[in-house]
C-alpha positions in Angstrom: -138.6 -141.3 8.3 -137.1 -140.0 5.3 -136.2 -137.3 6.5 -134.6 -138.9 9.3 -132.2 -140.8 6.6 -131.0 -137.8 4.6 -130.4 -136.4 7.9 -128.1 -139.5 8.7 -126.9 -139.2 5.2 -125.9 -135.2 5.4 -124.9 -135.5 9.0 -121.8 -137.4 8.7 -120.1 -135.1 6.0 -116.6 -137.1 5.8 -118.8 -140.3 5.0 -121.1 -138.4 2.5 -118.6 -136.6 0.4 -116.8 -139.9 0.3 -119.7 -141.7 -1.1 -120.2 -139.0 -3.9 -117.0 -138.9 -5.0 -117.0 -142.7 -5.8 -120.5 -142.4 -7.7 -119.3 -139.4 -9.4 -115.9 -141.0 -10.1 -117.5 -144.2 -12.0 -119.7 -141.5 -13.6 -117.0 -139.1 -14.9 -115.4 -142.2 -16.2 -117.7 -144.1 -17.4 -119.2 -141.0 -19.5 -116.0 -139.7 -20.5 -114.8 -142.6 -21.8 -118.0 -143.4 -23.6 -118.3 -139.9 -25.0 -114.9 -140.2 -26.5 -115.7 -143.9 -28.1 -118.9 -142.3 -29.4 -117.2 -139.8 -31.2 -114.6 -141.7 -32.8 -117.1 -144.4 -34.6 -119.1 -141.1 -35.4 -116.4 -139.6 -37.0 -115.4 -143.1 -39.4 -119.0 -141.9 -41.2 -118.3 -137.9 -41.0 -118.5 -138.6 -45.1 -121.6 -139.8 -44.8 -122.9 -137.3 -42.4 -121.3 -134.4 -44.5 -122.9 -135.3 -47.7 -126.8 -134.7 -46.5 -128.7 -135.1 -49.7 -128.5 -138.6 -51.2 -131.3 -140.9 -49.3 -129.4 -143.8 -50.6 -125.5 -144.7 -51.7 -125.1 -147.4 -54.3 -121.7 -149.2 -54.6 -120.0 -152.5 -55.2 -121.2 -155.4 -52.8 -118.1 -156.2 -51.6 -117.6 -153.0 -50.3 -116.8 -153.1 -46.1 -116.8 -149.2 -45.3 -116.8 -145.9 -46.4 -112.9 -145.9 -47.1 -113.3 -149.3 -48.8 -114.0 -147.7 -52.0 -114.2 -150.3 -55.3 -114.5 -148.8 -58.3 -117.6 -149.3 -60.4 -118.2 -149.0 -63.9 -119.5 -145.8 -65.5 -122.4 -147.9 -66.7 -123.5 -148.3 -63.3 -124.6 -144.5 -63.0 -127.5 -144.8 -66.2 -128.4 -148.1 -65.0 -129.7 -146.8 -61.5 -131.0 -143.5 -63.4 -133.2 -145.8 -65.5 -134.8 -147.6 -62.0 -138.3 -146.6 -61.5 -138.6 -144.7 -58.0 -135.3 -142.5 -58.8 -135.4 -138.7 -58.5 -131.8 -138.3 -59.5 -128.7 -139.9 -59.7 -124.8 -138.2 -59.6 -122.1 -139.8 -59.5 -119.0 -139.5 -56.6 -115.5 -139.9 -56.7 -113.4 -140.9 -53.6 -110.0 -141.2 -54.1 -106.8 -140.8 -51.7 -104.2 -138.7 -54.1 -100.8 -136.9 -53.0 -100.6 -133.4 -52.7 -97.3 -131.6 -53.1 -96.6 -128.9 -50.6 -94.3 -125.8 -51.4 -91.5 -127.4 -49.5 -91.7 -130.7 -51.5 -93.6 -132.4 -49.0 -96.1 -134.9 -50.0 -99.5 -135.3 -48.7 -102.2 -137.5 -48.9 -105.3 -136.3 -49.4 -108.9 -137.3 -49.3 -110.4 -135.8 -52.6 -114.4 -135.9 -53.9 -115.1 -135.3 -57.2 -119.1 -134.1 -57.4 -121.3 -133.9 -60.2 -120.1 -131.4 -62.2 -123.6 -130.0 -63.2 -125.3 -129.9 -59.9 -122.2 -130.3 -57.6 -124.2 -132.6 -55.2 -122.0 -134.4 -52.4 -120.3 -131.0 -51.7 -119.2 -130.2 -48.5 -121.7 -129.0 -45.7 -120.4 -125.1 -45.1 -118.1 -123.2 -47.0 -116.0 -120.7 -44.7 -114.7 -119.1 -47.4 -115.6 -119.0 -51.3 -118.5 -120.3 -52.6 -119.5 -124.1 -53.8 -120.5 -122.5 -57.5 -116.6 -121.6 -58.1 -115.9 -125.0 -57.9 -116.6 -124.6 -62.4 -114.0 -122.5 -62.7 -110.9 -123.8 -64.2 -108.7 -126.1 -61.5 -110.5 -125.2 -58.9 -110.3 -127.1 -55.3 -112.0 -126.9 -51.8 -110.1 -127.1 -49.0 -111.8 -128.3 -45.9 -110.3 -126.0 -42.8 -108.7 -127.9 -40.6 -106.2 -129.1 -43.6 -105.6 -125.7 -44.8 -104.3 -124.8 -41.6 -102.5 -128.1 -40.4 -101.1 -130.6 -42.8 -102.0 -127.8 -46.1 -100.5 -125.4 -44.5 -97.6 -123.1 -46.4 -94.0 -123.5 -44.6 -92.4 -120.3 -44.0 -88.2 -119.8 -43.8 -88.7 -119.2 -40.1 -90.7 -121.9 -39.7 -94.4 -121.4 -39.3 -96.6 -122.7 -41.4 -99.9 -120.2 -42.9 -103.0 -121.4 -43.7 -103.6 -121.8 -47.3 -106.1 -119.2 -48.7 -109.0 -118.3 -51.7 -106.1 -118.3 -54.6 -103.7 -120.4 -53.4 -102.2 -123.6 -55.5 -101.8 -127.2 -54.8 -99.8 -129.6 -57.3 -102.5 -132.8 -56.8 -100.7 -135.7 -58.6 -98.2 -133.4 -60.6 -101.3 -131.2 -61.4 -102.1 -127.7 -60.7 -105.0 -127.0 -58.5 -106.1 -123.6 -57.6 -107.7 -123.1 -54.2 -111.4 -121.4 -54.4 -113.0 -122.1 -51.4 -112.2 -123.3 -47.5 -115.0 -125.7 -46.3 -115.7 -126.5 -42.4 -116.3 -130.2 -42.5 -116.5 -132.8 -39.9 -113.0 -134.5 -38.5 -112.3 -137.9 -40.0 -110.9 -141.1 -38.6 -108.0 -141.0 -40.3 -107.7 -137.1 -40.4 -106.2 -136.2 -43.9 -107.1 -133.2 -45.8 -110.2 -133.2 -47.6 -110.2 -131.6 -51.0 -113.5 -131.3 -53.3 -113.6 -130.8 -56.7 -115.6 -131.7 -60.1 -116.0 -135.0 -61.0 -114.6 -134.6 -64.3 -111.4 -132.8 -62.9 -110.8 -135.5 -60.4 -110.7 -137.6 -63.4 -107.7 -135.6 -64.0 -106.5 -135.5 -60.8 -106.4 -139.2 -60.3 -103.9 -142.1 -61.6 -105.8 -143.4 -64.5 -107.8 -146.9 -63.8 -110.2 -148.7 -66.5 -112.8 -148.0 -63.6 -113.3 -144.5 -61.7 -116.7 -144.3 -60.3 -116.8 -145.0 -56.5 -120.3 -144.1 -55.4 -123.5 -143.3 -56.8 -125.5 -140.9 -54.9 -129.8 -141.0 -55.0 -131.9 -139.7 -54.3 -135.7 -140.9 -54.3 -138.8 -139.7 -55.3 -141.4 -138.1 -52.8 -143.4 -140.7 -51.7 -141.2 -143.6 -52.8 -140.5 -146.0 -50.0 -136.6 -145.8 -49.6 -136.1 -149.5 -48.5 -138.0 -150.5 -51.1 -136.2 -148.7 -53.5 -132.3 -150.0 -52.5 -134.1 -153.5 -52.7 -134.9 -153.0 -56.3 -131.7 -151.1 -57.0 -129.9 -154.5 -56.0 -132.2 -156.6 -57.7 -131.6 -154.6 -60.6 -128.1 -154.1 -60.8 -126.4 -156.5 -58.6 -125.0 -153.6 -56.8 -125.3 -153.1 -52.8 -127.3 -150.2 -52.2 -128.3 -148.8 -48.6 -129.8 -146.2 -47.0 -127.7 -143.3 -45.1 -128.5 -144.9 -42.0 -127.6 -148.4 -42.8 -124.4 -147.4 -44.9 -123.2 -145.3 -40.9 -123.8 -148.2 -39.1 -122.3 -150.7 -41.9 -119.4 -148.8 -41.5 -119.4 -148.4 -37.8 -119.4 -152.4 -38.1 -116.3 -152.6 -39.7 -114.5 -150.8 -37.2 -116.0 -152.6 -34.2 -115.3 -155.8 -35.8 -112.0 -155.2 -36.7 -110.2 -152.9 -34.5 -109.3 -153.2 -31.1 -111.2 -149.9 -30.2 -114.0 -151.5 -28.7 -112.0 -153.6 -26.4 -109.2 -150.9 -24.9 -112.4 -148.7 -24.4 -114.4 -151.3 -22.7 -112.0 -152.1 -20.3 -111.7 -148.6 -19.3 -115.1 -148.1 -18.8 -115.8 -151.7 -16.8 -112.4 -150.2 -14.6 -114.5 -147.1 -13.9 -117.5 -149.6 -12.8 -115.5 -151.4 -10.3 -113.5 -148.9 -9.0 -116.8 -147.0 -8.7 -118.3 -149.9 -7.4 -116.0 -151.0 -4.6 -115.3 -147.1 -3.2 -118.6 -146.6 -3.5 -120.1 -149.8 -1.7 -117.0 -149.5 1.0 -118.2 -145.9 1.8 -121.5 -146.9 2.1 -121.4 -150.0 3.8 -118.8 -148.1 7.2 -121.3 -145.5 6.8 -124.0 -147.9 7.7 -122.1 -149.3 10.2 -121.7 -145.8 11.7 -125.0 -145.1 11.8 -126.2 -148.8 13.3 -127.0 -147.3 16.6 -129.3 -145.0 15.3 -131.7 -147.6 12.4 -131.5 -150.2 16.3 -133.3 -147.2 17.8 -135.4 -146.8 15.1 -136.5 -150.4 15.1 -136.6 -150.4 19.2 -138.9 -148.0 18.2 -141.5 -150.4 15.9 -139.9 -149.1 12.9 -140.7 -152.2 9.9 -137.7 -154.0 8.2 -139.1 -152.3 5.1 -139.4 -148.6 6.7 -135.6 -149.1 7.6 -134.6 -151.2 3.8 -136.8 -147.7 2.5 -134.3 -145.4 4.6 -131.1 -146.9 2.8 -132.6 -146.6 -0.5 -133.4 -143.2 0.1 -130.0 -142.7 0.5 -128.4 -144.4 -1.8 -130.8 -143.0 -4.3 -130.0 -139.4 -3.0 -126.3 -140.1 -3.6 -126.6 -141.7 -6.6 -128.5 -138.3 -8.2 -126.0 -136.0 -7.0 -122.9 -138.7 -8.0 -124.1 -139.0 -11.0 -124.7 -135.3 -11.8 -121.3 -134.2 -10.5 -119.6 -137.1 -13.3 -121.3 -135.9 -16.4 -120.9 -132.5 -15.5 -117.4 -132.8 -15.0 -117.1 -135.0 -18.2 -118.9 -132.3 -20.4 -117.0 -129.7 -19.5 -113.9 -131.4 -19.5 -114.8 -132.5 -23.2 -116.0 -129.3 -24.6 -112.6 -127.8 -23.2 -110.3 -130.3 -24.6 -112.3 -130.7 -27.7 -112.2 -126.8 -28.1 -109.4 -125.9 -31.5 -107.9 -130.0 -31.1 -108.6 -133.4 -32.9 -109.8 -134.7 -29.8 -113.2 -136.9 -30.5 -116.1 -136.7 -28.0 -119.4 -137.0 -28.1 -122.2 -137.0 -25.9 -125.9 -138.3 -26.8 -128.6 -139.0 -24.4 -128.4 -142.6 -25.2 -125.3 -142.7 -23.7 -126.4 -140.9 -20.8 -129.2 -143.4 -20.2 -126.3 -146.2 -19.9 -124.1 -144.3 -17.8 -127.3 -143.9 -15.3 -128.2 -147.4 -15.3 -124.6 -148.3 -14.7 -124.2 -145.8 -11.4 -128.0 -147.2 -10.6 -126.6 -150.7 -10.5 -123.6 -149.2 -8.2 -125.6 -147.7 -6.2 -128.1 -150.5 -5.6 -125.4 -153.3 -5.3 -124.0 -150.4 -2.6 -127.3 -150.3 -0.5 -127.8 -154.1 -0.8 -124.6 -154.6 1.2 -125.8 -152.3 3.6 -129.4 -153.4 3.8 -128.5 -157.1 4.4 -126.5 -155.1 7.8 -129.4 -153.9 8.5 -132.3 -156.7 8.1 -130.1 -159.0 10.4 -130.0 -155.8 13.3 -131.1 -156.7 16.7 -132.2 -153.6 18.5 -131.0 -154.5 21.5 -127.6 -153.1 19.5 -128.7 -149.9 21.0 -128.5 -151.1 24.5 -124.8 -152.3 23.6 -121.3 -150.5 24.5 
């Protein structure tokens, strides 16, 4: 009998292709949109994802996100050294400061000042220079993307060239000497990202009675990390969380208080009805088509369940293929537009799990409209006509 049905189902080619294009349309959709909300909430904690080592970030409670910095106290560094359950400490500066550009164009810039001694918080791959050259005197790390976009030198005929090992900045009416080019994640708001020592951005930065943004720990072996940002808090008064918890805190920010969530719902929910309703259309005049054939089937003796099993064989069949055609064409249409442009997208299996259930549910609100055709069939349709 199954074979019978994807017989049916492959027979009537106009119907079939029809039926797979809606599934894989609401798939495509519904994936690519997803994959490109995914990657820009992934990339308002690229920071946090850069900076690998610290198990926990310690900051001011009333901090919302990773670009709500409020400065702490220098204090606040040897208090959370002194906790029991600490491996190390080092403190981070975040600051947004202008950088002047050979033409006179200003700049803002993201810039991280990292422990001096140990330079941890550094970026995650250098692609040129080395990390250690960030002691010599004004030195800088450019991230690439801002070396060869908003960084880059103007020329007279005007291009711009991507600033290079040796190159100078003016960072707040400072000079800053360019040592290294770093391949970092893309940003949410997508400024340059400059590294440098935390005593230099001292320097670098307008002078305020308080400097220190974050403090970066890391935990002993063996030492319970929630345990440990409960005592750093009991301890200090300070918020302290865990990698994890400080991603999503800030992923929570920009749910809550952006519209982001909302314009990309509604294009994925458009995607499900639209799938939906071509899909359950198609499926239903297929049906229809094919009536004669489940009447002779139940002339026949076939059950009411044999026949219900026939329709979900196909709309399962369809469903496969649909849904394989959409997030085939969604992946390769995002690793070709995301290839050299600032285009987010992102594709985890989690997300691939909701875009099946979602064609599942089309596909089975598809067959039920068909199967309630066929439970009320009289075989004497076949005698019809």
């Amino acid at each position: 009998m199954l074979s019978v049905a994807l017989r049916m189902l492959f027979g009537d080619k106009a119907k079939y292709f029809g039926i797979l294009m809606g599934v894989a349309l609401a798939s495509m959709v519904i994936t690519w949109q997803g994959s490109i909300f995914v990657g820009l909430m992934s990339r308002t904690f690229a920071v946090i994802t850069d900076m690998g080592d610290p198990d926990i970030w310690v900051m001011d409670e009333k901090v919302a996100f990773i670009d709500d910095t409020k400065p702490l106290q220098d204090t606040a560094l040897y208090r959370v050294r002194g906790i029991e359950g600490v491996d190390w400490a080092m403190p981070l500066y975040k600051g947004n400061i202008r950088a002047r550009l050979a033409d006179g164009g200003i700049q803002n810039c993201n810039v991280f000042g990292i422990d001096d001694a140990t330079l941890t918080g550094g970026p995650p791959a250098m692609v040129e220079g080395r990390l250690e050259d960030l002691k010599r005197a004004d030195a800088v790390i450019v991230d690439e993307v801002g070396a060869t976009t908003r960084l880059a030198k103007p020329q007279p005929d005007g291009t711009r060239v991507p600033l290079r090992v040796g190159d100078t900045l003016e960072l707040n009416d400072r000079r800053a000497v360019v040592v290294g080019i770093s391949r970092n994640s893309r940003s949410f708001q997508s400024q340059p990202t400059i590294y440098t020592t935390y005593t230099r951005a001292m320097s670098f930065a307008p002078r305020e009675r308080k400097m220190l943004s974050f403090v970066l720990v890391e935990a002993k072996p063996g030492q319970d990390i929630q345990e440990l940002c409960n005592t750093i808090a009991q301890t200090t008064g300070l918020a302290a969380y865990t990698r994890d918890q400080f991603k999503w805190k800030t992923v929570q920010y920009f749910l809550q208080n952006t519209g982001i969530p909302i314009n990309f719902g509604i294009a994925v929910a458009l995607g499900f009805v639209i799938g939906t309703v071509i899909t359950g259309f198609m499926f239903y005049s297929f049906t229809l088509d094919n009536m004669r054939y489940f009447g002779t089937l139940k002339a026949m003796g076939a059950s009411d369940g044999k026949l219900l099993l026939m329709v979900l064989t196909q709309a399962l069949v369809v469903g496969v293929i649909g849904f394989g055609l959409g997030v085939g064409l969604a992946s390769l249409m995002g690793n070709q537009a995301t290839r050299n442009s600032p285009l987010a997208f992102r594709m985890p299996w989690q997300l691939l799990f909701a875009a099946g259930s979602a064609v599942a549910v089309i596909c089975t609100l598809a067959a039920a409209l068909s199967m309630w055709k066929v439970l009320r069939l009289e075989p004497a349709v076949v005698f019809k006509g």
